[in-house]
C-alpha positions as CSV (number, residue, x, y, z in Angstrom):
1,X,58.5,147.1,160.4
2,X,58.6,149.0,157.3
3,X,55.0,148.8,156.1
4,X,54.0,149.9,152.7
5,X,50.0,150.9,151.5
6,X,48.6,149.1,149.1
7,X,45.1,149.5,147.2
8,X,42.5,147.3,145.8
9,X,39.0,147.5,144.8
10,X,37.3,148.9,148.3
11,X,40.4,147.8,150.5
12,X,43.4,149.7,151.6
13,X,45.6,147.9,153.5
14,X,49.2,148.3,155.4
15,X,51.6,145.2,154.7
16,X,54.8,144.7,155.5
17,X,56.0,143.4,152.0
18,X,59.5,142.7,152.9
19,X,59.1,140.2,155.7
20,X,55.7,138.9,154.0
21,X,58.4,138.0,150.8
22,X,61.1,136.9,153.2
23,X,58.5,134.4,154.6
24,X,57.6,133.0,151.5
25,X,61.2,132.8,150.3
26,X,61.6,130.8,153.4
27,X,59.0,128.3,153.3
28,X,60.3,125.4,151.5
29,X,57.0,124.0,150.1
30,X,53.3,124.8,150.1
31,X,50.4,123.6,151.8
32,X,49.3,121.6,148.6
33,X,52.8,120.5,148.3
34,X,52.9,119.1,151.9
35,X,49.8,116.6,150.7
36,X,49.4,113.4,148.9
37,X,46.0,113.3,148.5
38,X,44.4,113.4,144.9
39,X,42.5,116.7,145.5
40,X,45.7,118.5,146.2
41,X,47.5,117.2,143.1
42,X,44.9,118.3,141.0
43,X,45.1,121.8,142.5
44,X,48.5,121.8,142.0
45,X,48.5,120.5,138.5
46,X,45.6,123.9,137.7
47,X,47.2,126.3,140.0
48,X,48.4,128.5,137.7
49,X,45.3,128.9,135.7
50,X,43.5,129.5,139.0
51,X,44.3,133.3,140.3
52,X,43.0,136.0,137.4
53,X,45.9,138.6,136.8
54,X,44.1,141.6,139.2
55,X,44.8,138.9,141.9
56,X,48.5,138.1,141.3
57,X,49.0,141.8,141.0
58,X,47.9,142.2,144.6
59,X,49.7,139.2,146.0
60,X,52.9,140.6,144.3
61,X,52.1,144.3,146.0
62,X,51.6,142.3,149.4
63,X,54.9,140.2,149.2
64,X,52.5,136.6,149.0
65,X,54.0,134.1,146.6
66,X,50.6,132.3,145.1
67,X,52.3,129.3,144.9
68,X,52.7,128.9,148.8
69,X,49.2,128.3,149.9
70,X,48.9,127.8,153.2
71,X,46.1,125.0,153.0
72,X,43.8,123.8,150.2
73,X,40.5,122.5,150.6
74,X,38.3,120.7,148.1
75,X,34.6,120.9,149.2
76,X,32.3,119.2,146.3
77,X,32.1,118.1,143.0
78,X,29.2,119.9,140.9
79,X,27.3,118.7,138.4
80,X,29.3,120.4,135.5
81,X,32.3,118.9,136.5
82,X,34.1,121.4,138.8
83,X,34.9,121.3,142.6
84,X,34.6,124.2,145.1
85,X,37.9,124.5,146.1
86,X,39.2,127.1,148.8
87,X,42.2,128.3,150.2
88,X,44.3,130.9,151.9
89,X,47.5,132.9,152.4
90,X,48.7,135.8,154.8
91,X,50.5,138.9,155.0
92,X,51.8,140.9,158.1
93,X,50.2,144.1,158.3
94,X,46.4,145.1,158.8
95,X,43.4,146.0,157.0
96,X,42.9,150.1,157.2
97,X,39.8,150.2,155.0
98,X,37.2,147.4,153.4
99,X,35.1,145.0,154.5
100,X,36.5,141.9,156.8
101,X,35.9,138.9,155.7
102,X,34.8,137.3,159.5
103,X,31.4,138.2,160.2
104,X,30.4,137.1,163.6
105,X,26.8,135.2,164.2
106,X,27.3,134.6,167.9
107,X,30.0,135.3,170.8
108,X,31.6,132.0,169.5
109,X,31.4,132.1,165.6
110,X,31.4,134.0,163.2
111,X,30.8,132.9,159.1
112,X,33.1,133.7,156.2
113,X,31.7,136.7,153.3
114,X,34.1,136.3,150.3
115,X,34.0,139.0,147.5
116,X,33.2,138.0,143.6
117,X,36.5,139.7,141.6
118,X,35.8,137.4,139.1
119,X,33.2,135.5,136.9
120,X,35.2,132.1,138.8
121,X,36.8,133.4,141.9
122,X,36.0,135.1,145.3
123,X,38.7,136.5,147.6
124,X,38.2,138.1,151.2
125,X,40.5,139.3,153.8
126,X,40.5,139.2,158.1
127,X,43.0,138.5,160.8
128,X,43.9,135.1,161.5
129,X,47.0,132.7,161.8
130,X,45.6,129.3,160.8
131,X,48.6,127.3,159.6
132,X,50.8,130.7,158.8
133,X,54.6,130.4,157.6
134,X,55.5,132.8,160.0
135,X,57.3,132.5,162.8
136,X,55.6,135.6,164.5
137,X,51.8,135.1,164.4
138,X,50.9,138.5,165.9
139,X,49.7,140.6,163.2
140,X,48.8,138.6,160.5
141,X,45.9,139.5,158.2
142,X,44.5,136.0,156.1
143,X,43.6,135.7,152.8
144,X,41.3,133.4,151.8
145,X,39.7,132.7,148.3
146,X,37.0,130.2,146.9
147,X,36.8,128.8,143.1
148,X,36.1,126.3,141.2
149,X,38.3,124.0,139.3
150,X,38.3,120.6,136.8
151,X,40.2,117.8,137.3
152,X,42.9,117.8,135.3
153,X,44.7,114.8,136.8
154,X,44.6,110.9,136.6
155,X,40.4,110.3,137.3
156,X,41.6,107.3,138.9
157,X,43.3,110.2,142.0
158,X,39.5,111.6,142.2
């Protein structure tokens, strides 16, 4: 595996790039992509307004394509009009410095601390699989980000 060090705010991490890009090359569509329901075409439709710039700069320097989400979820509507919507991607390699994002509470769970980058947009990073494109699971640090987001589709798919 040849791994590469990348940087970012308090994280320093070890990624393979090349087979993190070969995986996303590979994967044919995206979690959002894969789903029919409204809330996923409306993320889809806003998905480029979604990551700010510092973020596509790290996904680049890790090998993830930000248009290959694993999985999408939309949690609420607010009052001002937006919804909570969450998400995640992966890399293989491992987290050498910074905070993980899985914080146990018990021998069982553990709750999710994401980091504010942005005045819209959280991000945090820890080991995990959940719905990966790759075919070797072992190794496999998750990257998981909450925001908010309008609807910018047909209010009739809401």
């Amino acid at each position: 595996m040849g791994t590469k060090t990348v940087k970012f705010r308090d994280w320093v991490f070890e990624a393979d790039v090349e087979l993190t890009q070969q995986t996303y090359a590979n994967a044919q569509v995206s979690g959002a992509e894969e789903c029919t329901c409204g809330n996923c075409k409306n993320y889809l439709a806003f998905r480029d307004n979604i990551f700010p710039d510092e973020i596509k700069t790290l996904f680049n320097e890790l090998g993830i394509n930000y248009t290959k989400e694993s999985e999408i979820i939309t949690d609420q509507k607010h009052q001002n009009g937006l919804y909570d919507t969450s998400g995640w991607f992966h890399f293989k390699g491992r987290i050498l410095n910074g905070k993980n994002a899985y914080i146990p509470i018990s021998d069982t769970g553990v709750t999710i601390e994401l980091t504010q980058v942005a005045d819209n947009f959280l991000i945090g990073f820890g080991p995990g699989n959940s719905l990966a494109f790759f075919e070797d699971k072992d190794g496999l640090i998750e990257v998981m980000f909450q925001t908010n987001i309008p609807w910018v589709i047909d209010p009739e798919l809401e």
